[in-house]
N, C-alpha and C positions, 0 to 999 in steps of 0.2 A: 961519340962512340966510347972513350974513353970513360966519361961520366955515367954510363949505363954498363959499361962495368965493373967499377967502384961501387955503384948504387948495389947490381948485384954480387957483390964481396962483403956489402954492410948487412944486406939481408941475409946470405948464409953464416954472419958470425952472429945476428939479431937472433936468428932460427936456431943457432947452437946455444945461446944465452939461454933462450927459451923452453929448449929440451931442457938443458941440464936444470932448470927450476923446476922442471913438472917431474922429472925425474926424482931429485930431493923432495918436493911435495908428494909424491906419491910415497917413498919410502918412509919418510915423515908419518901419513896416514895410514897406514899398513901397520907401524909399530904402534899406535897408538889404536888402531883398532884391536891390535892383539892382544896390550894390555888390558881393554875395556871386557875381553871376549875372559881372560883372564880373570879380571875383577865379577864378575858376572856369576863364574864356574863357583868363586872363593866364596861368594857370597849365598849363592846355591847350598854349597856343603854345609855353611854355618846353619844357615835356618833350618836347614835338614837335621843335624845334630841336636841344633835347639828344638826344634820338636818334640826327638827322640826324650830328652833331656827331661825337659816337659812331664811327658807323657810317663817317664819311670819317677818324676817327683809325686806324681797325683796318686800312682796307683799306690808309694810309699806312704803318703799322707793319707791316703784312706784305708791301710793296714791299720795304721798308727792309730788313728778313728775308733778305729773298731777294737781294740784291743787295749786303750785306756783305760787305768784303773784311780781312782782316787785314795792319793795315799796320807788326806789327811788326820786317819784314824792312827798315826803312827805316834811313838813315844817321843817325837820330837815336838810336838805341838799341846799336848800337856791335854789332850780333851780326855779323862776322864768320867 
């Protein structure tokens, strides 16, 4: 009798052992899912930006395009 209540005294401190592990693994994974959700958002913005980014380099470059003049009829280059 004795030894089957010993045995269960070892099992409810095995079962406390074992909570408190699932417990820090679970808080564990939580934080590190939060940073993923985090890295995710950060990463979202950026491409988002760099698009934006993008899209006002081309329309600048194709002002630029179009509005080129060649300036080597100038008195720096000596073409008389």
């Amino acid at each position: 009798m004795s030894q089957y209540i010993s045995l269960l005294g070892f099992l409810s401190i095995a079962t406390m052992e074992q909570s408190s592990i699932v417990t820090a693994l679970s808080i564990s994974v939580l934080f590190f899912l939060v940073l993923l959700v985090l890295g995710w958002r950060k990463s979202y913005l950026l491409r988002k930006e760099s698009d934006k980014l993008n899209e006002s380099f081309t329309i600048d470059k194709e002002k630029e395009e179009h509005t080129y003049r060649d300036f080597t009829e100038s008195h720096m280059y000596d073409n008389n």
